[in-house]
KOLVEX-103813 format. One line per field, with one value per residue (C-alpha): x, y, z; residue in three letters. Coordinates in steps of 0.25 Angstrom, whole numbers, always signed. Example, Ala and Ser with C-alpha at 12.3 -4.5 7.8 and 13.67 -1.06 7.14 Angstrom:
<atoms>
X = +49, +55 $
Y = -18, -4 $
Z = +31, +29 $
gumi = ALA, SER $
</atoms>
This chain:
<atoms>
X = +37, +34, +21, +12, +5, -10, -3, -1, -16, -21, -13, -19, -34, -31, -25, -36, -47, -40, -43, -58, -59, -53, -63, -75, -71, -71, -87, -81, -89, -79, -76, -75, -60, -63, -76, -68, -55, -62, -71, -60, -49, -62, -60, -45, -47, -57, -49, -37, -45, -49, -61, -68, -71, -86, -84, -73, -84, -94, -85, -83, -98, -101, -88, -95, -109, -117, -116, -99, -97, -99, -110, -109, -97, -108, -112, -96, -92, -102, -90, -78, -66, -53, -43, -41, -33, -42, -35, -38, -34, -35, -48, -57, -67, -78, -87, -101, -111, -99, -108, -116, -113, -120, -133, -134, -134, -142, -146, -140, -143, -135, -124, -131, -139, -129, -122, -120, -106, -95, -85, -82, -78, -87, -74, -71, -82, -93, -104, -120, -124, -137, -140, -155, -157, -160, -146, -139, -125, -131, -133, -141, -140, -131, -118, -105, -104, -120, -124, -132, -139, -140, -148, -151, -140, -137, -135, -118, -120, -133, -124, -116, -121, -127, -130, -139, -137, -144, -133, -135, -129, -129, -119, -123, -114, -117, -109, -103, -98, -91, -93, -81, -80, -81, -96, -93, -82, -92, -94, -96, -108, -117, -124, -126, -123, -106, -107, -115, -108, -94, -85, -95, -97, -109, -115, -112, -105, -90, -85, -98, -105, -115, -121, -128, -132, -135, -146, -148, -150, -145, -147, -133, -128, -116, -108, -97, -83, -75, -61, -51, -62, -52, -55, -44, -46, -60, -64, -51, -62, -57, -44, -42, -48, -64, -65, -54, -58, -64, -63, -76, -77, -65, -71, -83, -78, -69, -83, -89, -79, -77, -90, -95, -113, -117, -131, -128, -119, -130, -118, -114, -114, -123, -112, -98, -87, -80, -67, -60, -45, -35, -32, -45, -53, -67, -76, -66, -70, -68, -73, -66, -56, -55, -48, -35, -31, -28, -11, -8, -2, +11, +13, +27, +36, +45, +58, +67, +76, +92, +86, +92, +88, +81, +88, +90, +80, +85, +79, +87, +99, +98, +95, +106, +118, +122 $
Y = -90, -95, -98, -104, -117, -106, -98, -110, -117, -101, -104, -116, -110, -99, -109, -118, -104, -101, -114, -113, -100, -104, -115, -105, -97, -109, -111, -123, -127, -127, -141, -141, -138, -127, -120, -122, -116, -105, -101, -101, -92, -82, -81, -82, -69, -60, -61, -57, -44, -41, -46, -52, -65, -65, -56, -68, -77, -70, -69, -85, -87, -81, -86, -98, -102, -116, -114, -114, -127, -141, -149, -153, -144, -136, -148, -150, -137, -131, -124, -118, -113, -106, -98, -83, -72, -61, -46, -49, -65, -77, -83, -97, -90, -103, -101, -108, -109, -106, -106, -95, -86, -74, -79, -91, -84, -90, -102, -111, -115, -111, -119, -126, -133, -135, -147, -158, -158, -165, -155, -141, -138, -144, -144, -156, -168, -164, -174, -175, -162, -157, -145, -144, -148, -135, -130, -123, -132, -144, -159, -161, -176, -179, -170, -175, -181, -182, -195, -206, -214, -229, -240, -246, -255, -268, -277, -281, -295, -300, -310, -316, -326, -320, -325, -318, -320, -314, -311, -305, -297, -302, -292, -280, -269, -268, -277, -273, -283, -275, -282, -289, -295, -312, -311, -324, -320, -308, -304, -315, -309, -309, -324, -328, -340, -340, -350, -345, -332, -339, -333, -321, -306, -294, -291, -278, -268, -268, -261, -260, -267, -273, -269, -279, -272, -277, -288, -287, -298, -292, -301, -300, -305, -312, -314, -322, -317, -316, -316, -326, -328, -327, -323, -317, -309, -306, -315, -324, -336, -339, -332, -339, -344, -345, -357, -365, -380, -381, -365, -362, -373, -368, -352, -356, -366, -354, -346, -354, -355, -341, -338, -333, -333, -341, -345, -358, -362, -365, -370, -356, -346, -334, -325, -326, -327, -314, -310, -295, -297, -292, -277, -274, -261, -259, -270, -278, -292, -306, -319, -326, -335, -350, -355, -360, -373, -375, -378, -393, -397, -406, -416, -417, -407, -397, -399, -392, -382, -389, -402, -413, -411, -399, -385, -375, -363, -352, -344, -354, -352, -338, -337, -345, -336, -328 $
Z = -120, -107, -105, -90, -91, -90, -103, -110, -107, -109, -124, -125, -123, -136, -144, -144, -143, -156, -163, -159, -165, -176, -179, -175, -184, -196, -189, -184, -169, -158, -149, -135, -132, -143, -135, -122, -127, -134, -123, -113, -122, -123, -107, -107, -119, -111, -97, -105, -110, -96, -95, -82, -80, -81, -96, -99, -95, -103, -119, -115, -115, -128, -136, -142, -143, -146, -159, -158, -154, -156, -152, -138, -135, -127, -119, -114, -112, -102, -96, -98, -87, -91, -82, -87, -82, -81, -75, -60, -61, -66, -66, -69, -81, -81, -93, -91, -104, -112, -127, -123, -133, -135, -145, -137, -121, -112, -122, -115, -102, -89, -83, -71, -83, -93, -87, -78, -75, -67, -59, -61, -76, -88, -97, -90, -84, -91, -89, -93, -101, -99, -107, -112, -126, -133, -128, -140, -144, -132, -136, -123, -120, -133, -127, -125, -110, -108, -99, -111, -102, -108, -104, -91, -85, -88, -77, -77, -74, -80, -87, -75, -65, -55, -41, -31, -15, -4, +5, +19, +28, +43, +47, +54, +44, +29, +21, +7, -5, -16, -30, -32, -19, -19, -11, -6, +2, +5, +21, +29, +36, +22, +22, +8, +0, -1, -9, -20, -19, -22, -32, -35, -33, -32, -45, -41, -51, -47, -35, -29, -17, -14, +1, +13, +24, +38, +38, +23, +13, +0, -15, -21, -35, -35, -49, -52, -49, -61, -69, -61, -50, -39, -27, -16, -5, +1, +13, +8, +7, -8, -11, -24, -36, -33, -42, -38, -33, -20, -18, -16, -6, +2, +1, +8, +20, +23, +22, +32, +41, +43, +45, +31, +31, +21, +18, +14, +25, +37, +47, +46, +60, +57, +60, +53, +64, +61, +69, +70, +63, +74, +73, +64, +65, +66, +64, +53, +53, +48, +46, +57, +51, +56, +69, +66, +70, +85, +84, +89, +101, +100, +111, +112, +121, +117, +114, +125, +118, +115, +117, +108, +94, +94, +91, +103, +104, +100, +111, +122, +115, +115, +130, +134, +127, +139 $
gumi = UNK, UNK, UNK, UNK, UNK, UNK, UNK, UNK, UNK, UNK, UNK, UNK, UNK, UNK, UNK, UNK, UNK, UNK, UNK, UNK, UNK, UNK, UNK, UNK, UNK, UNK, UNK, UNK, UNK, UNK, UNK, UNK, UNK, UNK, UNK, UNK, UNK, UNK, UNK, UNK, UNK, UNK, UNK, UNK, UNK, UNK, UNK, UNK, UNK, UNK, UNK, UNK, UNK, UNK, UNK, UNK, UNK, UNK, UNK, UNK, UNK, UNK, UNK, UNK, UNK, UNK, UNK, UNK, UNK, UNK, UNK, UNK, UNK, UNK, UNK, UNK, UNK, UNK, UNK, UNK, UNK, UNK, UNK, UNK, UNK, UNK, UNK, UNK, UNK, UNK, UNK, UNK, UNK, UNK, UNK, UNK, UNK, UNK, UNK, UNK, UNK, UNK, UNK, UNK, UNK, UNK, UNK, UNK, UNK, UNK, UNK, UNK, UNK, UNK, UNK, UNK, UNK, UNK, UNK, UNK, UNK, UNK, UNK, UNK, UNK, UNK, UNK, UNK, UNK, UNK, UNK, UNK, UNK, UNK, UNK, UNK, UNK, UNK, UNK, UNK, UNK, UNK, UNK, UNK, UNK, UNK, UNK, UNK, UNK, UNK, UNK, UNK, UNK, UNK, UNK, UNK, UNK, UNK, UNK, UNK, UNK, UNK, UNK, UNK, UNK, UNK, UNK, UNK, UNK, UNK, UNK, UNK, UNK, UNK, UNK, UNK, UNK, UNK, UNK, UNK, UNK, UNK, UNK, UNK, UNK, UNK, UNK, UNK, UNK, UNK, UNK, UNK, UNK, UNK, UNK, UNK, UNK, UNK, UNK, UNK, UNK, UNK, UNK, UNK, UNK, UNK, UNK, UNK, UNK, UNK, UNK, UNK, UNK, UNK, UNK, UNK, UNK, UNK, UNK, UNK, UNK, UNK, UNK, UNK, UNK, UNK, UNK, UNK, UNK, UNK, UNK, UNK, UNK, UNK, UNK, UNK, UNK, UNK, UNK, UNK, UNK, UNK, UNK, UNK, UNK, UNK, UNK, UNK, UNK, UNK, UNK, UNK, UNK, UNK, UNK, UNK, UNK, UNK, UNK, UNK, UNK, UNK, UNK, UNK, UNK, UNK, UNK, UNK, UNK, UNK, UNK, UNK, UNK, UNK, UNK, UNK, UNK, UNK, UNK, UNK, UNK, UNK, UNK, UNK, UNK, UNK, UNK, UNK, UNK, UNK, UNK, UNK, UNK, UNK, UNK, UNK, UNK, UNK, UNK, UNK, UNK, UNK, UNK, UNK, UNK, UNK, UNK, UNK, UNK, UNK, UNK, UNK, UNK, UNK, UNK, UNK, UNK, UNK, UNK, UNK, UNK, UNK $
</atoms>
């Protein structure tokens, strides 16, 4: 017998009806997957007899009641979807309020108020229920997937060393540090203490930030940064181990020399030296790097080429082949 993938998933459906009528009949109250399947297969059964969808509909909704199935199982399933193949086509039969059997019609409340759910279908994300208390077969705040708010938050790092900075922006656009970013190595247009904020991060949660607009002074916690504290990449004013000997030193003398603000440098100019790198778009900018040295002149001549005791330029040689 050669059967499509929807004969074998409409199979599947009966099997599993069966089994729930089966344990109905022993007073047993249904599960979920035993409500869902059962309510489904009465669909599947009345588009098979002719019905229309909305009679199909109808028989779904009085199959089972509260009073059928588990407690809770009336909280989940506030909704139920099956494909059947009625006479004209194949059609999307979506059962709402599917326990409103005939003695408990219009006991429960309509759909709009049954729920808070995520996307389409219910059989799937089904979040916070909010039936009303006196719902028949509801456990109101106790049922499966209901939100339990606990107590306030604590505070992550009330136990770490934490050092508050007053860092401010002088730049004319916002500026953003992200939570994990060395703040020391932060943009060199916010002036705060670099050397207090060496080796440290925001106490921020991770992958947020932490926002400085324009002209503001913004008080910002700095933790220490943790597991092998090394630090590469950023500005590159460490790229290495943060508490190698004399590291610290070296980070904030290239700091200073590339124009970083820093509220415990006096000497420093109130603006950073900031250059566009060659080719860059838009208003990319850098701390301007320093000069390099100026290359020494040597006061003795040139050596003509194929003189005694030095080789012959290649370039002479080549020229002379004719």
């Amino acid at each position: 017998m050669r059967l499509t993938p929807t004969e074998r998933d409409r199979l599947l459906i009966f099997t599993a009806a069966e089994l729930a009528r089966a344990r109905r009949a022993r007073g047993l109250r249904l599960n979920v997957p035993e409500a869902h399947a059962l309510i489904a297969d009465t669909v599947c059964e009345a588009a098979r007899d002719g019905r229309r969808l909305t009679e199909a509909i109808d028989l779904a909704r009085g199959v089972l009641g509260p009073d059928d199935v588990l407690p809770g199982v009336v909280d989940i399933v506030g909704e139920v979807k099956v494909e059947a193949v009625f006479d004209d086509a194949t059609r999307l039969a979506v059962v709402t309020d599917p326990f409103r059997s005939a003695e408990h019609a219009g006991a429960l409340p309509t759909p709009t108020d049954r729920a808070c759910h995520t996307g389409g279908s219910r059989t799937g994300g089904f979040a916070a229920p909010r039936l009303a208390a006196a719902a028949p077969g509801s456990l109101g705040t106790e049922a499966p997937g209901a939100i339990l708010f606990g107590d306030a938050p604590t505070d992550p790092f009330a136990d770490s060393d934490v050092v508050t900075l007053d860092v401010e922006n002088t730049s004319p656009v916002p500026v953003g540090v992200t939570s994990h970013f060395h703040f020391f190595e932060a943009n060199p247009r916010l002036r705060f203490d670099r050397a207090a904020a060496y080796g440290r991060r925001a106490a921020i949660p991770a992958g947020s930030t932490v926002r400085f607009d324009p002209g503001a002074t913004v008080a910002v916690g700095l933790v220490p940064i943790g597991g092998a504290r090394i630090a590469i990449g950023f500005a590159g004013l460490v790229d290495g181990p943060l508490d190698a000997p004399g590291a610290k030193e070296e980070a904030l003398r290239r700091a200073h020399a590339c124009g970083y603000l820093d509220t415990n440098n006096p000497g420093a100019a109130s603006e950073p030296r900031i250059y566009k790198a060659p080719g860059s778009r838009g208003s990319q900018e850098f701390p301007e790097p320093p000069e390099p040295p100026e290359p020494r002149e040597s006061s003795e001549p040139p050596e003509a080429p194929g003189s005694a005791g030095s080789p012959e330029d290649p370039k002479t040689r080549e020229g002379d082949v004719g």
